[in-house]
C-alpha positions as CSV (number, residue, x, y, z in Angstrom):
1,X,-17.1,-11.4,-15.2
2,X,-18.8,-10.2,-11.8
3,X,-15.3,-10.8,-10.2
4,X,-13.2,-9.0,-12.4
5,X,-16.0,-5.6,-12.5
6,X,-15.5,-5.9,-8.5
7,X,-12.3,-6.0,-8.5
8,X,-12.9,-2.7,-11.0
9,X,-15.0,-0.9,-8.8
10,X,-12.3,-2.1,-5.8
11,X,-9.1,-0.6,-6.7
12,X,-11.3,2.8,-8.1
13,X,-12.7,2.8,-4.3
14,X,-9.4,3.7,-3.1
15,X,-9.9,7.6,-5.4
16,X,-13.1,7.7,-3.6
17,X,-11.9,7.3,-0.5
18,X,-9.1,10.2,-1.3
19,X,-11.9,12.5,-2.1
20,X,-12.9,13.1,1.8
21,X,-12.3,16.2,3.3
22,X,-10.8,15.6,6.8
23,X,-7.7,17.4,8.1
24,X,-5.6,14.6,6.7
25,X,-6.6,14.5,3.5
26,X,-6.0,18.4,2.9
27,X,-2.3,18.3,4.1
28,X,0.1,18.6,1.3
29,X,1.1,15.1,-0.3
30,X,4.8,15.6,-0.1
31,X,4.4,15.9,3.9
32,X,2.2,12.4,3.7
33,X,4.9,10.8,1.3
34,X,7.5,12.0,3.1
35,X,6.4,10.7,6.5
36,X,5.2,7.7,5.0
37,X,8.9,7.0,3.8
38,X,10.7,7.4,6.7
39,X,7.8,5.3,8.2
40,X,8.7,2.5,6.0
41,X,12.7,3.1,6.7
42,X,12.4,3.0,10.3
43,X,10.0,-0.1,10.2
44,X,12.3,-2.1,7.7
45,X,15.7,-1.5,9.4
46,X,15.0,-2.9,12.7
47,X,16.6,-6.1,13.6
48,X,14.5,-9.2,13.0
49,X,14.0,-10.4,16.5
50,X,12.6,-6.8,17.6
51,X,9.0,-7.8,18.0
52,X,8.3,-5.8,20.7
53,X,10.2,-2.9,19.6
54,X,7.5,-2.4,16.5
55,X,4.9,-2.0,18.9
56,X,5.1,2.0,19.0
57,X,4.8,1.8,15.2
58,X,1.3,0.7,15.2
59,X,0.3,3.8,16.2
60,X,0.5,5.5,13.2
61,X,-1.5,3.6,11.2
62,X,-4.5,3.5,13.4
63,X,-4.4,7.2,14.2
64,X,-4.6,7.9,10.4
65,X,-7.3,5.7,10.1
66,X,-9.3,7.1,12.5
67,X,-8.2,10.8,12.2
68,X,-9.0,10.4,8.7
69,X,-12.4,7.8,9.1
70,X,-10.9,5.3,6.8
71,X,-13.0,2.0,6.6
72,X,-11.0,-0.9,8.4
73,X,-12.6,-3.3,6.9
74,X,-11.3,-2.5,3.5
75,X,-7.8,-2.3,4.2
76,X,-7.9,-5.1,5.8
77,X,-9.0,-7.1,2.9
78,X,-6.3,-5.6,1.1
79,X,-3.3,-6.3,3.2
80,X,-4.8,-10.3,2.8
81,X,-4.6,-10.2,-0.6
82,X,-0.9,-10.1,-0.8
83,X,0.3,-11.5,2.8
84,X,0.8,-15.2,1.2
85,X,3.9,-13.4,-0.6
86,X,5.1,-12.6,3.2
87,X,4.1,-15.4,4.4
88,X,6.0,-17.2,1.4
89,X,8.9,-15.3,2.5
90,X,9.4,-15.9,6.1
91,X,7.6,-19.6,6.3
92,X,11.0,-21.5,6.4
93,X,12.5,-19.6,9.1
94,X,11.5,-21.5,11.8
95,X,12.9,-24.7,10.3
96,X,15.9,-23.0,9.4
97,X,16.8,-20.9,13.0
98,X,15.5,-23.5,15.5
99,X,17.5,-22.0,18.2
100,X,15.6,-21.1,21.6
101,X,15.4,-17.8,22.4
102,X,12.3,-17.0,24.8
103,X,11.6,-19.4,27.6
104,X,8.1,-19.3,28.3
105,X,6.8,-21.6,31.3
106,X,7.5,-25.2,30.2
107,X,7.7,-23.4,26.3
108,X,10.5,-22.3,24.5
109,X,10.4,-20.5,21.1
110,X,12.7,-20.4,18.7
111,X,14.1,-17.6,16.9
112,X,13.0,-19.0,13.6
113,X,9.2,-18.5,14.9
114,X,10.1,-15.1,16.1
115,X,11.7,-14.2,12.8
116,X,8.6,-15.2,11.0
117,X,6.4,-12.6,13.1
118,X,8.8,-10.0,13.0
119,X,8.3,-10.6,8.8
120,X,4.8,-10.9,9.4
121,X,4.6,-7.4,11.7
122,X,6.9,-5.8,9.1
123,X,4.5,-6.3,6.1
124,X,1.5,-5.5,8.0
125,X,2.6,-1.8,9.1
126,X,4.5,-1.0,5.8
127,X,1.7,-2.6,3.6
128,X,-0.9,-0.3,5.5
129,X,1.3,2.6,5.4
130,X,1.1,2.7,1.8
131,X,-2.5,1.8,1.5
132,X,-3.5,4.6,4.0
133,X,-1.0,6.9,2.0
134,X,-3.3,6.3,-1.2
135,X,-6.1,5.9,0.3
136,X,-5.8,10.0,1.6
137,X,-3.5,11.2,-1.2
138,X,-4.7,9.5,-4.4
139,X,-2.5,7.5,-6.7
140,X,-2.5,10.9,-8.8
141,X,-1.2,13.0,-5.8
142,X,1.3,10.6,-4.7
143,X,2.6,11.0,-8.2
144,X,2.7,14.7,-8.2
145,X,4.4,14.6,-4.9
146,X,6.9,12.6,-6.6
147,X,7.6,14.8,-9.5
148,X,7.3,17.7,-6.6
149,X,10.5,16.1,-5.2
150,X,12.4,15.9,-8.2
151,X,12.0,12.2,-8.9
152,X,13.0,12.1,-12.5
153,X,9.9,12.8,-14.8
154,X,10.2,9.6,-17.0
155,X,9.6,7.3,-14.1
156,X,6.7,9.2,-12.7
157,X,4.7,8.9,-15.5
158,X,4.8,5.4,-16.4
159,X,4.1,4.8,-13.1
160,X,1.0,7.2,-13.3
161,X,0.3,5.1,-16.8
162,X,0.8,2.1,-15.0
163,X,-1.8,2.5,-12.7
164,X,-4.3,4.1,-14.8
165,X,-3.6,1.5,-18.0
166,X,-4.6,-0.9,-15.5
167,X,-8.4,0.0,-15.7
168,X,-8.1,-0.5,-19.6
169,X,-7.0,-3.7,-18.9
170,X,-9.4,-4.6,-16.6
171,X,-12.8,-3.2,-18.8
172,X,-11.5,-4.9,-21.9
173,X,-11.0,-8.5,-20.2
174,X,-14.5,-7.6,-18.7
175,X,-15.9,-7.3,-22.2
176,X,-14.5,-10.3,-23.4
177,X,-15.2,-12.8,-21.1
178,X,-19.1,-11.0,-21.1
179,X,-19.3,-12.1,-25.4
180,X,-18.0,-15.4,-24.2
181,X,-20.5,-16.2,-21.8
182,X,-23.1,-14.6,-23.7
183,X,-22.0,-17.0,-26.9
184,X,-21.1,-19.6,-24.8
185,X,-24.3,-19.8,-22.8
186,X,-22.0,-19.2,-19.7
187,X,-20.8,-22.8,-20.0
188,X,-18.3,-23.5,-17.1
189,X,-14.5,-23.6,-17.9
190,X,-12.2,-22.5,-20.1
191,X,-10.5,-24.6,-22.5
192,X,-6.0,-24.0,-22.5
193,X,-6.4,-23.6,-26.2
194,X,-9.5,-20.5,-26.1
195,X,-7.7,-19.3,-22.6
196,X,-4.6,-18.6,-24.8
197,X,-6.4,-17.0,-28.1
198,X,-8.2,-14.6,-25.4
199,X,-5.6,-13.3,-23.6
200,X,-3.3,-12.7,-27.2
201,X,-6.6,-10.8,-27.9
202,X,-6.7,-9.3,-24.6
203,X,-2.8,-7.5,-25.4
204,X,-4.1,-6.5,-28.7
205,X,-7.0,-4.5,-27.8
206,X,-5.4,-2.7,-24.9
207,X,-2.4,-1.8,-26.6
208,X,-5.0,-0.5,-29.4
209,X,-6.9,1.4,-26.5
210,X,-4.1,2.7,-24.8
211,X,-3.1,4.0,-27.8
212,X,-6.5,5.9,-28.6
213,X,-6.4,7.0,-25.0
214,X,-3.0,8.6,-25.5
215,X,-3.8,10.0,-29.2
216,X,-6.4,12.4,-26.8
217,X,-4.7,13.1,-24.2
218,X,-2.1,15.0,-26.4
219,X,-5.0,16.6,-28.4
220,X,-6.3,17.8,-25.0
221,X,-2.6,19.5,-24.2
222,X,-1.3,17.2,-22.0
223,X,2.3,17.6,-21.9
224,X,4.1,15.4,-19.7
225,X,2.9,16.9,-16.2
226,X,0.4,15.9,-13.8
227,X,-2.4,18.5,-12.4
228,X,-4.6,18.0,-9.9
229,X,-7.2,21.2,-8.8
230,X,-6.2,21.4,-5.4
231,X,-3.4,23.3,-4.9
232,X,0.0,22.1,-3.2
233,X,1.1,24.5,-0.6
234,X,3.9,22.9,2.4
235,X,3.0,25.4,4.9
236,X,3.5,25.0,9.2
237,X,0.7,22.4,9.0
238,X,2.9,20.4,7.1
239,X,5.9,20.7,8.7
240,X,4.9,20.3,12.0
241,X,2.9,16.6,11.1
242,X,6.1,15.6,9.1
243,X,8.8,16.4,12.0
244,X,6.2,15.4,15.2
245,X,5.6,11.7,13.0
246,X,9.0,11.6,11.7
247,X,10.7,12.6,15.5
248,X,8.4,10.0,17.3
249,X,9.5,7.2,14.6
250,X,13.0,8.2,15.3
251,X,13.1,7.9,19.1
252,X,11.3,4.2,18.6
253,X,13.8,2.9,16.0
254,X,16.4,4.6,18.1
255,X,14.9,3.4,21.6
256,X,13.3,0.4,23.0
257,X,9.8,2.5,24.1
258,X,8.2,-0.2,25.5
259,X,10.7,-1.1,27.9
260,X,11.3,2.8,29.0
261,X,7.4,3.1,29.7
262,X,7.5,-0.2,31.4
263,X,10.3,1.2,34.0
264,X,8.6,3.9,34.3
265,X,5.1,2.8,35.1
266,X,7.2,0.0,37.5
267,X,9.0,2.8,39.2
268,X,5.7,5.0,39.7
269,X,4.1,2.2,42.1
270,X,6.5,0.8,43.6
């Protein structure tokens, strides 16, 4: 029961954490989705033994998070939570591209193993991307920016129902397995049988919650749109951190950065 009310008062952290009032959190949430998108494009579309190439994209993520005073910590726990589904992904590669491609000293490594950490790198940025993008925006803003941008209505509201349905879910398993311990004497494990009966249960009541939740939201007028009580206005703050982000993630997709401030710095001294 402890576990799941942390894991409660964990995913409702990220809302607080959009309440701040730094510079980043006050620009628009189209301009933040927007560069966050193109982040994610630029990240995902380069080739799979460009290791080095990603290192320019790391910028971005640590200068929102400490432009905007975001706690490391916390993401950081996050992106662990679901890297064994990237890891999952790329863990065959090395058995499955054993080919040498970098020769270092005695070592070689093959492209397999490079593969892997280019999978690795990939879901690191892009998974942060998205975190910080919450994290500054709100899940509620991010879906306004959405519906701002014509996504089609219908799809932007389930997934705002999505999210928020999610803390239903989560109070009313809360609730059930506290009257289970509390008639059970907090008796470790759960038989298949009881597991099974709880979790039919489980469906029930949040579908009847759910329901009751949406019963009055329509007797409070709510018609379909999402409002938040800031207002959204894409001014020249806006644009100029969408095209500065979005023009240096261009020139790093489009150029090998590293290399070009390696000449250069060679060049300088000698």
């Amino acid at each position: 029961m402890t576990t799941i009310e942390n894991s409660l008062f964990d995913i409702r952290h990220m809302d607080t954490l959009a309440s701040g009032h730094s510079r980043l959190h006050k620009i628009d949430p189209r301009a933040k989705l927007i560069t966050t998108m193109i982040f994610i494009c630029m990240v995902v579309s380069l080739g799979k033994y460009d290791i080095s190439r990603m290192m320019p994209f790391v910028i971005y993520p640590l200068a929102m998070i400490i432009a905007a005073d975001l706690p490391v910590l916390y993401l950081f726990k996050k992106i662990l939570v679901v890297a064994p589904f990237a890891i999952l992904v790329g863990m065959f590669n090395p058995l499955m591209d054993t080919q040498p491609l970098v020769q270092i000293g005695g070592f070689s490594i093959s492209g397999g193993w490079i593969s892997f950490v280019s999978i690795l790198l990939r879901f690191g940025l892009t998974v942060s991307a998205a975190l910080i993008l919450i994290c500054l925006t709100g899940f509620n803003g991010v879906c306004l920016a959405l519906e701002k941008l014509k996504v089609p209505g219908p799809f932007v509201i389930q997934l705002l129902f999505l999210y928020r349905y999610l803390f239903v879910l989560i109070e009313e398993a809360s609730r059930m397995i506290r009257a289970r311990s509390l008639r059970a004497f907090d008796s470790k494990g759960l038989p298949f049988s009881v597991f099974v009966r709880l979790l039919g249960q489980l469906l029930l009541r949040t579908l009847d919650r759910a329901q009751r939740i949406h019963l009055a939201m329509c007797c409070r007028g709510f018609d379909g749109h999402i409002r938040i009580s800031r207002p959204m206005i894409f001014g020249y703050r806006e644009i100029r951190f969408t095209f500065s982000w979005s023009l240096f993630f261009v020139l790093a997709r489009c150029y090998h950065l590293p290399m070009k401030i390696g000449s250069v710095i060679e060049g300088y001294f000698l």
